[in-house]
C-alpha positions as CSV (number, residue, x, y, z in Angstrom):
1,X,33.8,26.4,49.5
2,X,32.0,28.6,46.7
3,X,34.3,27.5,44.6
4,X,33.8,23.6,45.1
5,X,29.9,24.4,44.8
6,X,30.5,26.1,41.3
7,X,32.4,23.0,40.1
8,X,29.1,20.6,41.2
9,X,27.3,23.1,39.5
10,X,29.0,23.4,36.2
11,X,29.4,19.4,36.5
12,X,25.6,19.1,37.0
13,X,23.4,16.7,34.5
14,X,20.3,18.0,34.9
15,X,19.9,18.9,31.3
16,X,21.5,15.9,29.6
17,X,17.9,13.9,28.8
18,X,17.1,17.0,27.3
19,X,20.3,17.4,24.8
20,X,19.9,13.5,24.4
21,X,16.4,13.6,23.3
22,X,17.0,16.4,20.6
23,X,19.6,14.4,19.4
24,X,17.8,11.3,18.8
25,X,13.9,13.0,18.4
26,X,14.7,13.8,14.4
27,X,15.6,10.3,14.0
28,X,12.6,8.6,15.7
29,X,10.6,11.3,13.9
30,X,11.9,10.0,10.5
31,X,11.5,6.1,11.7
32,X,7.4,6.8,12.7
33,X,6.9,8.2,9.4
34,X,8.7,5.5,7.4
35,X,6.1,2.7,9.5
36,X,3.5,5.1,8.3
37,X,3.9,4.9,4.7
38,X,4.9,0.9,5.0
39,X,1.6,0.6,6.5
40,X,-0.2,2.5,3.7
41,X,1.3,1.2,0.9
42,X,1.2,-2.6,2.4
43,X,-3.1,-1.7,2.6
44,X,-2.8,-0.7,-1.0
45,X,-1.3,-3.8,-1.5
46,X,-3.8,-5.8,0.0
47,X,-6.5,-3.9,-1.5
48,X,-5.2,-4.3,-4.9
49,X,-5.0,-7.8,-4.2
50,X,-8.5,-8.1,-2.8
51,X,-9.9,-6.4,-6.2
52,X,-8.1,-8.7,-8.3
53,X,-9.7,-11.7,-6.8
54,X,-13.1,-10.2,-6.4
55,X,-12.6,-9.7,-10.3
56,X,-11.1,-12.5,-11.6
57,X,-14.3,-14.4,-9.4
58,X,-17.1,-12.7,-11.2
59,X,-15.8,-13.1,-14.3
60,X,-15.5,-16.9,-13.9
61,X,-19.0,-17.4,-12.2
62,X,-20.4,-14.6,-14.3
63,X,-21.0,-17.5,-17.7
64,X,-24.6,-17.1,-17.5
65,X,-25.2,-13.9,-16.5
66,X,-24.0,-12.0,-19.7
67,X,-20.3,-10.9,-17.7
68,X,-18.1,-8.5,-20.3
69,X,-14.8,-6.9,-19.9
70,X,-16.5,-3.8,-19.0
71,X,-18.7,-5.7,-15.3
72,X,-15.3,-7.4,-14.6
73,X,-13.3,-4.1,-14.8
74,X,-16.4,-2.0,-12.6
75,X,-16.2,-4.8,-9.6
76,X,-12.6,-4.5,-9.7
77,X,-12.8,-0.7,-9.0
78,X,-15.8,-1.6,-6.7
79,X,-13.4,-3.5,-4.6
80,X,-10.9,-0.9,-4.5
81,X,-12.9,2.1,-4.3
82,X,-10.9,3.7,-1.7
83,X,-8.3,3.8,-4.0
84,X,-7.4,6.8,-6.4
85,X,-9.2,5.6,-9.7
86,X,-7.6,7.3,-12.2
87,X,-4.5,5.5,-11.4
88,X,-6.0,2.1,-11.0
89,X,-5.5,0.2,-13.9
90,X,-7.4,-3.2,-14.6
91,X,-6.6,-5.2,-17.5
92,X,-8.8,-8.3,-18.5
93,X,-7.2,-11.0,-20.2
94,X,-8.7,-14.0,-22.6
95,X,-12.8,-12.9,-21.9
96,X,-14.1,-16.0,-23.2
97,X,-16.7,-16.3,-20.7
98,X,-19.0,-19.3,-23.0
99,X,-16.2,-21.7,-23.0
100,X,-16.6,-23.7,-19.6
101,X,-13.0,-24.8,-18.4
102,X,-10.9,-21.9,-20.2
103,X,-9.1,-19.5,-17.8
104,X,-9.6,-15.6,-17.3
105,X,-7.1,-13.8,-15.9
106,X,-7.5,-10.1,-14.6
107,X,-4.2,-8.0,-13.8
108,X,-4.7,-5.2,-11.5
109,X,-2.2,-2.3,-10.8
110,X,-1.8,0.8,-9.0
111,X,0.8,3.2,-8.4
112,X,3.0,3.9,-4.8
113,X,5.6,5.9,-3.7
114,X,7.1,5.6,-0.4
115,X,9.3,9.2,0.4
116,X,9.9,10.2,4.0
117,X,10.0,14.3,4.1
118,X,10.2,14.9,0.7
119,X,12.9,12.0,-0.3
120,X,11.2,9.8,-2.0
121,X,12.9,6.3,-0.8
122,X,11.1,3.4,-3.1
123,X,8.7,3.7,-6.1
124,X,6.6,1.1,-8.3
125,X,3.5,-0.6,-9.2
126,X,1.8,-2.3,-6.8
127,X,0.1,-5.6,-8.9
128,X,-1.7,-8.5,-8.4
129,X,-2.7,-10.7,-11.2
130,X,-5.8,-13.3,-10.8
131,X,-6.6,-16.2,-13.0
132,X,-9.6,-17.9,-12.2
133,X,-11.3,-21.3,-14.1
134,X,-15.0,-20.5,-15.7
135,X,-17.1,-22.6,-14.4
């Protein structure tokens, strides 16, 4: 009979959702972390995109109100102040702000990099380009 109870006992499963779950944990680990940088580079996206509007708005509204290249560039990186500014980059094209009907455009980009524990998994420019009618 101790023999028979040593076999159930060696046979036992009581540690299997243990073993199981530090199999797979490095794995979901890895997955979490991957969401977390889609989510931060998709904002950065959207906040890129949001400055380039904001942008490419005051310069066509901004006719009589004496707008240069230099007001459209500062309510770009108003918009996107939570961004690193250094690396934003804002690039105002055809400023001819007296002509009523003529287009501006304003380009904005910024930098990403997606890497999940130290492997660095995508990398680009993040850019959103805005051309707005002067009214």
């Amino acid at each position: 009979m101790t023999h028979r109870r040593h076999i159930q006992k060696l046979r036992s499963e009581r540690g299997q959702a243990a073993v199981e779950f530090a199999l797979i944990a490095p794995m979901l680990i890895v997955l979490v972390l991957g969401v977390l940088q889609l989510g931060v580079a998709f904002n950065h996206y959207l906040t890129v995109t949001d400055a380039a509007r904001v942008a490419a708005r005051d310069a066509a509204s901004g006719r009589f109100s004496n707008v240069t290249a230099a007001t459209v560039e500062q309510s770009a990186r108003t918009a996107a102040s939570d961004l690193n500014q250094t690396d934003l980059k804002v690039t105002v094209v055809n400023p001819t702000w007296n002509v009523p009907q003529s287009d501006v455009t304003v380009t904005v980009t910024y930098p990403y990099s997606i890497d999940l524990l130290g492997w660095v998994i995508s990398s680009g420019n993040l850019k959103s380009v805005m051309t707005e009618r002067v009214e």
